[in-house]
C-alpha positions in Angstrom: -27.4 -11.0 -58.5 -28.0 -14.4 -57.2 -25.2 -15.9 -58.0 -23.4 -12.8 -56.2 -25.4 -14.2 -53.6 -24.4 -17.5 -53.8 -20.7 -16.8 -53.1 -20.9 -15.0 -50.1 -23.7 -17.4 -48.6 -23.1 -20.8 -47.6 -25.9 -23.4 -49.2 -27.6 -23.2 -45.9 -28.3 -19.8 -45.7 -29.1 -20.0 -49.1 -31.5 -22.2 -48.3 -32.7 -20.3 -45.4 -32.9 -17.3 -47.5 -35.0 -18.7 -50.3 -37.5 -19.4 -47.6 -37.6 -16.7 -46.1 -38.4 -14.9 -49.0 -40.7 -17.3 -50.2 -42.3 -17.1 -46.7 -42.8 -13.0 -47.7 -43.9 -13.4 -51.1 -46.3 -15.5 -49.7 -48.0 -12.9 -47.2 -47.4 -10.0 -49.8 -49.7 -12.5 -52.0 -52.1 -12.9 -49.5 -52.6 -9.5 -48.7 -51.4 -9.3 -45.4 -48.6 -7.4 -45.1 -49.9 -3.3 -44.6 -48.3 -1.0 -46.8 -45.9 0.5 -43.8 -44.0 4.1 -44.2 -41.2 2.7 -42.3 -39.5 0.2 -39.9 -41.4 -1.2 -36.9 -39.7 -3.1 -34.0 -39.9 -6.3 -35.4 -38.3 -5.1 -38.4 -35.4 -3.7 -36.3 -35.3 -6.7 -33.8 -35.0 -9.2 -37.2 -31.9 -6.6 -38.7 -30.7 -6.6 -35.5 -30.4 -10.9 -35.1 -29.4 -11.5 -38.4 -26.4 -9.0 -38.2 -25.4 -10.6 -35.0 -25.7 -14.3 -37.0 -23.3 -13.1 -39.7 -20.7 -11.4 -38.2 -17.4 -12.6 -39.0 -16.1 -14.0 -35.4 -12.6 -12.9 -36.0 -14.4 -9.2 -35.3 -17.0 -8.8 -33.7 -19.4 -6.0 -32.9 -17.9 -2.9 -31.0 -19.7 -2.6 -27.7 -20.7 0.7 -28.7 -22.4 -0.1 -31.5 -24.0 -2.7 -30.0 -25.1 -0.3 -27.1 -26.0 2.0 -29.5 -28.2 -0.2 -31.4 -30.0 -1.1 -28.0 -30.6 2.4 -27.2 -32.1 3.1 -30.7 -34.4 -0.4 -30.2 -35.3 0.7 -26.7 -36.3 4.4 -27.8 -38.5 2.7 -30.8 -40.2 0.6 -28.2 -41.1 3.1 -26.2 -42.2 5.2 -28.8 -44.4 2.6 -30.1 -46.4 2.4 -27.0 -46.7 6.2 -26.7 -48.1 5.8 -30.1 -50.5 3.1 -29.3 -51.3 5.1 -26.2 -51.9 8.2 -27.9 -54.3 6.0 -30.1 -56.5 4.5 -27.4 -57.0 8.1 -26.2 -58.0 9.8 -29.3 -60.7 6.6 -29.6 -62.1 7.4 -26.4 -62.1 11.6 -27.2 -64.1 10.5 -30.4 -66.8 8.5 -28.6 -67.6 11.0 -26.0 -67.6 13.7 -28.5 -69.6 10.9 -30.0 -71.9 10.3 -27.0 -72.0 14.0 -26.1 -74.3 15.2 -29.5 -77.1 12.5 -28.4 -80.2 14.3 -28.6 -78.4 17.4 -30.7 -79.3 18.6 -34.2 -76.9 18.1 -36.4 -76.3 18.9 -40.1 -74.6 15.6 -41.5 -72.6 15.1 -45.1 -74.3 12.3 -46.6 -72.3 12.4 -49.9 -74.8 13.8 -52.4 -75.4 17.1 -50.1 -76.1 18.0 -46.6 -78.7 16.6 -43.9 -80.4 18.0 -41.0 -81.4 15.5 -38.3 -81.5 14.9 -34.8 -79.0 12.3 -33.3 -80.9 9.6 -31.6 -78.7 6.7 -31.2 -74.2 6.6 -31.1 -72.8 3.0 -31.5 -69.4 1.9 -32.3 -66.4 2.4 -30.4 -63.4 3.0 -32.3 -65.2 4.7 -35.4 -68.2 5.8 -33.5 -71.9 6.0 -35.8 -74.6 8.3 -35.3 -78.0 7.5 -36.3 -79.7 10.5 -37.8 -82.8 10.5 -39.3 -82.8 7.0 -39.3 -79.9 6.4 -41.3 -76.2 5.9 -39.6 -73.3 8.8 -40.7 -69.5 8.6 -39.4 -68.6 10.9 -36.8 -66.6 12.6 -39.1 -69.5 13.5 -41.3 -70.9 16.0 -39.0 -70.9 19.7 -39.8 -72.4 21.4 -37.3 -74.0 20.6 -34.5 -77.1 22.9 -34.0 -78.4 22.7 -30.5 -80.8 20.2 -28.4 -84.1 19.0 -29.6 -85.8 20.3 -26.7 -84.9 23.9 -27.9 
């Protein structure tokens, strides 16, 4: 395969290639690439440049496919921050749902069985904690919420 390689890459690229490569081996290595179930817009912006880079000048690109491919870029961008968007909101519905069982019973899952407890403290923002009998449980733990203390 790399000697397929070889033929149809000049040794500059070839060079270029075997860095980059090591580059990615590198992060994969150090554990910092996140196992991803598809393409982001980085990954289409670097498809997108090295196409451009190795097209044969003799023809180039159609303007449609080029328009095309911006479209397709410009969609995934904007999805992307709807996404993140969409993310910032749900953090803030699960701190004031959070926030909002302060002073409740609750009946918690603490792994090994259930717990009844009133919450007395919420902290965290993104992955909000409630402190229940003294102990801290994810939001997500919670059962049921049983009413107030004062009841």
């Amino acid at each position: 395969m790399a000697n397929d390689l070889s033929l149809n890459l000049s040794s500059r690229e070839m060079v270029d290639l075997n860095r980059q490569v090591d580059s990615f081996n590198k992060t994969l290595n150090e554990g910092k690439v996140k196992n991803k179930d598809g393409l982001d817009k980085n990954d289409f912006l670097k498809i997108l440049i090295t196409q451009l880079s190795h097209q044969d000048p003799t023809q180039p690109m159609e303007d449609q496919e080029f328009i095309a491919q911006m479209a397709q870029f410009s969609s995934l961008e904007q999805m992307t921050n709807m996404s993140e968007g969409l993310s910032k909101v749900t953090d803030l519905v699960s701190r004031a749902q959070a926030v909002s069982l302060l002073g409740k019973s609750v009946e918690v899952s603490d792994g090994y069985g259930t717990m009844k407890g009133t919450v007395d403290a919420v902290s965290g923002m993104e992955y909000p904690q409630l402190l229940v009998n003294g102990k801290f449980f994810d939001y997500s733990q919670v059962l049921s919420v049983l009413g107030s203390k004062e009841e």
